[in-house]
N, C-alpha and C positions, 0 to 999 in steps of 0.2 A: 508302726513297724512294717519293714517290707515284707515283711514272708507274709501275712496278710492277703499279699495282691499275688500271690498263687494259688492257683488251685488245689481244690482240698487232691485231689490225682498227683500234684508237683508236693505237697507238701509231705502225701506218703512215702513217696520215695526219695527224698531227701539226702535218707542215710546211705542211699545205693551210691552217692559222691561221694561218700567217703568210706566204702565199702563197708558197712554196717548194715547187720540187719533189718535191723529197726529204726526208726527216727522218735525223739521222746523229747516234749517239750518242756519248759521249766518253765517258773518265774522271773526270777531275777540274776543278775552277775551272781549273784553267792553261790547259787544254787548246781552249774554245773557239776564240780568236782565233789560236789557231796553225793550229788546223783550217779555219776559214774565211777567211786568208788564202790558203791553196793551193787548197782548194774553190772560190774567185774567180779565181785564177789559172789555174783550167782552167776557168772558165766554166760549172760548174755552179751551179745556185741552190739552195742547200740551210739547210735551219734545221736550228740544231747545237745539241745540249744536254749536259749535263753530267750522269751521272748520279750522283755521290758515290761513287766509288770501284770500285777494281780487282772484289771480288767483285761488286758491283752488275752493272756493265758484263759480268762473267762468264754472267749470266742474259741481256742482250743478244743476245750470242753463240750460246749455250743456244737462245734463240727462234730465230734464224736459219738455224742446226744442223739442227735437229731438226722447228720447225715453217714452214721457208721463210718469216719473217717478210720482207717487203718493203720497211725500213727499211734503214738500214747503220752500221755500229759503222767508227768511226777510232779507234785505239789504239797503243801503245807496242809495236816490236817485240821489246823485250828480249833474251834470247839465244834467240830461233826458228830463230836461223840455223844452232843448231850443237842442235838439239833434236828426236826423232823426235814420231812421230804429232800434226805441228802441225795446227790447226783450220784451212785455209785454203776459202775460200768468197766469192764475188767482190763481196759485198755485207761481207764483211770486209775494210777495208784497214790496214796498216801503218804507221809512220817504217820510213825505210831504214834510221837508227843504234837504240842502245838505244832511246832516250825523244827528246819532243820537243828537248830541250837541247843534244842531239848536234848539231843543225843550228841553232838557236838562235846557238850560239858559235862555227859552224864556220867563216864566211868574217870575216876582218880586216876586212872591209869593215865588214859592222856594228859591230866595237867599235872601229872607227877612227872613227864617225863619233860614234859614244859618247866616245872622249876628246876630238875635237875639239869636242865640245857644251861638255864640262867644261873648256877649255885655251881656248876662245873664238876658234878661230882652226884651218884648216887641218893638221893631223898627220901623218904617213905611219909608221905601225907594221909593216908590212908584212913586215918583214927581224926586226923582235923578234917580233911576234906568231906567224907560222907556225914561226920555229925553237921559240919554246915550245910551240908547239903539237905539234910534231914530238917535244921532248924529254921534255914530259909524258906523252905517247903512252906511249911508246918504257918509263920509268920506271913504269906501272905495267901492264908486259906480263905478268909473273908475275899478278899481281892479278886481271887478267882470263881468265885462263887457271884459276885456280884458284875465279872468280867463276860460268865458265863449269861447270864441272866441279859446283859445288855446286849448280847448276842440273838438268844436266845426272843427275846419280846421286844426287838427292834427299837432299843432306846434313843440310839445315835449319839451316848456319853461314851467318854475316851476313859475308860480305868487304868489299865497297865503303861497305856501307851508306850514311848519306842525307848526309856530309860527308868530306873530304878530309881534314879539317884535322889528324887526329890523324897524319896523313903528312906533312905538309909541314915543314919546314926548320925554321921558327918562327911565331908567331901572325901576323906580316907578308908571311908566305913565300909564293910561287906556284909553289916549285918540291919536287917530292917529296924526300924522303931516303931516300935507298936503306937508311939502317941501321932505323932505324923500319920501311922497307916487309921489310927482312931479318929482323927480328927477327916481327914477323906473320904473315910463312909459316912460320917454324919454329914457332910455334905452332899450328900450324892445319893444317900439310901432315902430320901422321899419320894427321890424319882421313880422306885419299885415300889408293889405292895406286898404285903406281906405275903401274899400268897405266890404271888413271884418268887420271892427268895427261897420260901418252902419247899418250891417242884425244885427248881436246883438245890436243895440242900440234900433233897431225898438222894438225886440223882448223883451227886458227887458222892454221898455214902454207898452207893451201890455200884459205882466202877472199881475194875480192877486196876486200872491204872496207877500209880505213885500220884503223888498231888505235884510232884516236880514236871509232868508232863503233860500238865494242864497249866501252865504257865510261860506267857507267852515269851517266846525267844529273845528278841531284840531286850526286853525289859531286864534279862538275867546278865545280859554282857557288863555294864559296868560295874556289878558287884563281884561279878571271877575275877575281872581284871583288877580289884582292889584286893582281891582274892589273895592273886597270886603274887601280886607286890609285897603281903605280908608274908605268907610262907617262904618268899626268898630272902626277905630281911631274915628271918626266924632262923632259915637255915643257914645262910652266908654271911648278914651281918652289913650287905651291901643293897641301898635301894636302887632299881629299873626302871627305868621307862616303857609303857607298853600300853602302844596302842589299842583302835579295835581292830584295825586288819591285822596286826604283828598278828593278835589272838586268834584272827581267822586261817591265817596261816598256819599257826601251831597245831589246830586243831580240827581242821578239816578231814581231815583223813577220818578219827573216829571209828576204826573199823577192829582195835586189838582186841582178841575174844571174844568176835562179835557172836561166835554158835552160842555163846553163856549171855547173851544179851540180848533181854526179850524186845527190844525198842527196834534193835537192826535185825534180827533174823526175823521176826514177823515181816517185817517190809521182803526181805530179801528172799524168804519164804514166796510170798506174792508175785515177786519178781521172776524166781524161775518157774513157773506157771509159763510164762510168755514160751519156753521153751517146748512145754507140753502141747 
């Protein structure tokens, strides 16, 4: 990445090009517009950039660490919650869930107004959307538990990985199978001991978190987008085609009610601190 081969002095003031107070670094393409819609929402003015990936973004951190660089890194909290000697530093901020996604998908609201775009007319999901959202939770609790764990005591196994799908029901399906998710851990839970599984089990019983937010982003996308191809048949009668960008763009924003929404006002909470 070029910004790299600036000084951490050039990298500070960055945002002063584009008349910004601040300069705030990200991960990846997805990440700006999630980041600068909450950064608006608390009224900071900041220019957000992207720096091409997790280890990139790792040397951000690294600057800030070690040479109090005066910039700020926005990032995925991933499982930090349940992780010793985390980097925390107030020019470092978080998502409250794993990844951006977690909050992306989390109020009906947004993917109500996503099928009502597609159905052409008013919808209320309300009563299906939160019970799936409850029993997908719910169906892949081992998964996270054992996602965390691998995290946690550095196994280097892939659990969740970047799709759903080889979990779910059928190629149309939004809802996990427990035999598929049964037959996954029997492969993969010798690699922990029992006493591994234990500390994370404790540990997941005693956050406040939803279990929806310990579950990694990328892995939830093809099951909303199966999601929401059923609730527009449901309500219109008509099947869609829908991407994952279409979904990224329906859904990026994420910000309706957010004062009622502990996921974005925590963050955003955080956020205007910078102002103080």
């Amino acid at each position: 990445m070029a910004d790299l081969e600036y000084s951490k002095e050039a990298l500070e003031v960055k945002g002063l090009f584009y008349n910004k107070k601040i300069t705030v670094y990200v991960e990846g393409k997805d990440d700006p517009l999630f980041w600068d819609n909450l950064f608006n929402l608390a009224e900071v003015e900041a220019h957000i950039e992207e720096v091409g990936g997790s280890l990139e973004l790792e040397k951000y951190i690294t600057n800030i660490v070690d040479s109090n660089a005066e910039f700020y890194v926005a990032t995925d909290n991933d499982h930090n919650d349940f992780l010793e000697n985390i980097v925390t530093h107030p020019r470092i901020i978080r998502t409250y869930g794993y990844s951006i996604e977690n909050s992306m998908y989390r109020s009906y609201n947004e993917i109500e107004n996503t099928i009502s775009k597609f159905c052409r007319k008013k919808v209320d999901i309300s009563v299906d959307y939160n019970k799936w959202l409850a029993d997908f939770s719910t169906s892949v609790r081992d998964l996270i538990i054992l996602d965390i764990a691998n995290h946690k005591f550095q196994k280097g196994i892939s659990i969740f990985g970047d799709n759903c799908y080889k979990f779910l029901k059928g190629q149309k399906s939004f809802e996990i199978c427990n035999l598929k998710t049964e037959k996954f851990i029997e492969s993969v839970r010798p690699s922990f001991s029992t006493e591994e599984i234990e500390i994370v089990e404790d540990l997941v019983n005693q956050t406040e978190k939803e279990l929806w937010f310990h579950i990694k982003g990328h892995f939830i996308t093809h099951a909303i987008i199966n999601l929401i191809k059923k609730l527009v048949r449901k309500n219109s009668g008509q099947n869609i085609s829908l991407t994952n960008d279409f979904l990224y763009t329906l859904t990026i924003e994420c910000k309706e009610d957010w004062e009622n929404r502990i996921d974005l006002k925590t963050v955003i909470d955080e956020i205007k601190k910078i102002n103080n």
